[in-house]
N, C-alpha and C positions, 0 to 999 in steps of 0.2 A: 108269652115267649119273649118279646120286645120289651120286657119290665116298663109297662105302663106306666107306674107311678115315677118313674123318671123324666115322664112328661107331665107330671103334675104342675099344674096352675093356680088352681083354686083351693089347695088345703097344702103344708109341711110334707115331701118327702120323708122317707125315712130319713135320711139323714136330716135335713130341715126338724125334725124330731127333737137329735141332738142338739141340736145351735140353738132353737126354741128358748128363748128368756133370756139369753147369756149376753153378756158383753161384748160378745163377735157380731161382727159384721157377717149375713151371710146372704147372697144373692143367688138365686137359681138361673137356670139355662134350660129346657126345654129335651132331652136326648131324644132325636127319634131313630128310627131304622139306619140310617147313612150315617150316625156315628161308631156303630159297632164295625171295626175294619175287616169281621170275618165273612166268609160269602157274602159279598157283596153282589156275587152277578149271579147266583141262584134262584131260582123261581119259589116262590112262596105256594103258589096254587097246583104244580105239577107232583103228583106222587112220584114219591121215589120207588124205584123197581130193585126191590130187594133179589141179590142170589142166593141160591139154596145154602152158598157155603157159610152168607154173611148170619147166618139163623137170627130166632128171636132177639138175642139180648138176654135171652132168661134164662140162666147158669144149671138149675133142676133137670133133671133128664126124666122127666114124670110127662106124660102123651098128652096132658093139657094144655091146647092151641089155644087156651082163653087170650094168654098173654100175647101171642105172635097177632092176634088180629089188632089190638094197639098200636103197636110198635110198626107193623106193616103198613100202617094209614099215616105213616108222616110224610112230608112234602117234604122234596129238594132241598129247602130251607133248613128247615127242621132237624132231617138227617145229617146236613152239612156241620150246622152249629151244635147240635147235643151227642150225635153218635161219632162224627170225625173229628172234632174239636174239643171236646169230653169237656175238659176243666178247662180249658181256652178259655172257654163262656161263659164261667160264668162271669157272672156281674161286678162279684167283688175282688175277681182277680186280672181281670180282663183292663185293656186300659179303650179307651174311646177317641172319637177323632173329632173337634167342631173347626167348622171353616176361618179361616185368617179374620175374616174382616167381623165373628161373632170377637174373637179376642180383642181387636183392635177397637170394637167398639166399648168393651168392658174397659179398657185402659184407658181409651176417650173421656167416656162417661161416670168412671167412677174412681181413677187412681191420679192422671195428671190434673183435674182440676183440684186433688185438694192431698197436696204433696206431703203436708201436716196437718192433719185433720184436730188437733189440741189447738191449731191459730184459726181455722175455717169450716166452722162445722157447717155440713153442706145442709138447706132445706129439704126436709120431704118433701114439695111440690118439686122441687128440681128434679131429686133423682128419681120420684116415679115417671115423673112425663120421658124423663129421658130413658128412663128404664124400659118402659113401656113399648118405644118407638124402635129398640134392640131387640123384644121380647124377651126380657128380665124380666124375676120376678124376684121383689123385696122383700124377702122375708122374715126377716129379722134386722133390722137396719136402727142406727142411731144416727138420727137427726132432728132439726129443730122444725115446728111447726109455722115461726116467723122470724125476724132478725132480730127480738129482743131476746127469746126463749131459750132456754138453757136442750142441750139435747136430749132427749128421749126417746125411749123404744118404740119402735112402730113394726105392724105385719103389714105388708100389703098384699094380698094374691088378685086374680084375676075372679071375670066370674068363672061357674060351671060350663062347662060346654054341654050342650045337651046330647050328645051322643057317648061319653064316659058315665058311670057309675061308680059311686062309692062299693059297692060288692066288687064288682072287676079288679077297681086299685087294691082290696083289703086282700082280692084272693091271692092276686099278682105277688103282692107281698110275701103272704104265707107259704105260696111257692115257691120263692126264692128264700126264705128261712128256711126252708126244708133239706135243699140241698147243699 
């Protein structure tokens, strides 16, 4: 529901997908829960208590409550963001929120020290260390190895965390193509 793989570290977002090989610079940021601006003070673990008028969701007038026991097991969250918020939510039309000082560090770290990047092209050991310490991840970046080196593409991701999965991100995804 959180689109996991917007917190991808260790492997390309889908978009990161895109940018993949290309002559763009492209940096990632982390999105978790406190970037999406909708219900924000909803409880994630409390059911929401459906009324008889709000029904299934399920358009058919056919006696099969298969569908109403889904739809009746979502949480405050849930309901706030998919049932009152519909297209709000989703992902690719929704806009997100990161704190001042994640921006302020991106500008720090990767646009005022190199105003012309054709006169200064920055080292990879610079911007990962610096990257790192913002929790950036370099995903696609052109820069030089040492101060003779001409620039070059570089990936850097983070390691795995051992509590995601590759099947979660993949699913995550395929759910959000879905809709």
């Amino acid at each position: 529901m959180y689109c996991r793989w917007t917190q991808l570290t260790h492997k390309p977002t889908p978009l990161g997908i895109i940018y993949d090989d290309t002559d763009l610079n492209h940096l990632t940021y982390p999105l978790y829960r406190d970037s999406v601006p909708l219900c924000q003070n909803v409880s994630n673990t409390e059911l929401h208590q459906f009324d008889e008028d709000e029904g299934s969701g399920d358009d058919d007038d056919d006696d099969d409550d298969d569908d109403d026991v889904d739809i009746r097991n979502e949480t405050e969250l849930e309901h706030c963001l998919l049932d009152t918020h519909g297209d709000d939510f989703r992902w690719d039309d929704r806009n997100f929120t990161v704190d001042v000082a994640m921006i302020d560090a991106f500008i720090r770290i990767f646009v005022a020290p190199y105003p012309d990047p054709t006169v200064r092209i920055p080292l990879c050991i610079e911007l990962l260390h610096n990257g790192e310490k913002s929790n950036f991840v370099l995903a696609n970046v052109w820069c030089r190895e040492n101060e003779t080196d001409y620039a070059s593409l570089h990936h850097y991701y983070l390691e795995k965390k051992a509590s995601s999965s590759d099947d979660e991100d993949n699913e995550e995804v395929e759910e959000h193509r879905r809709r």
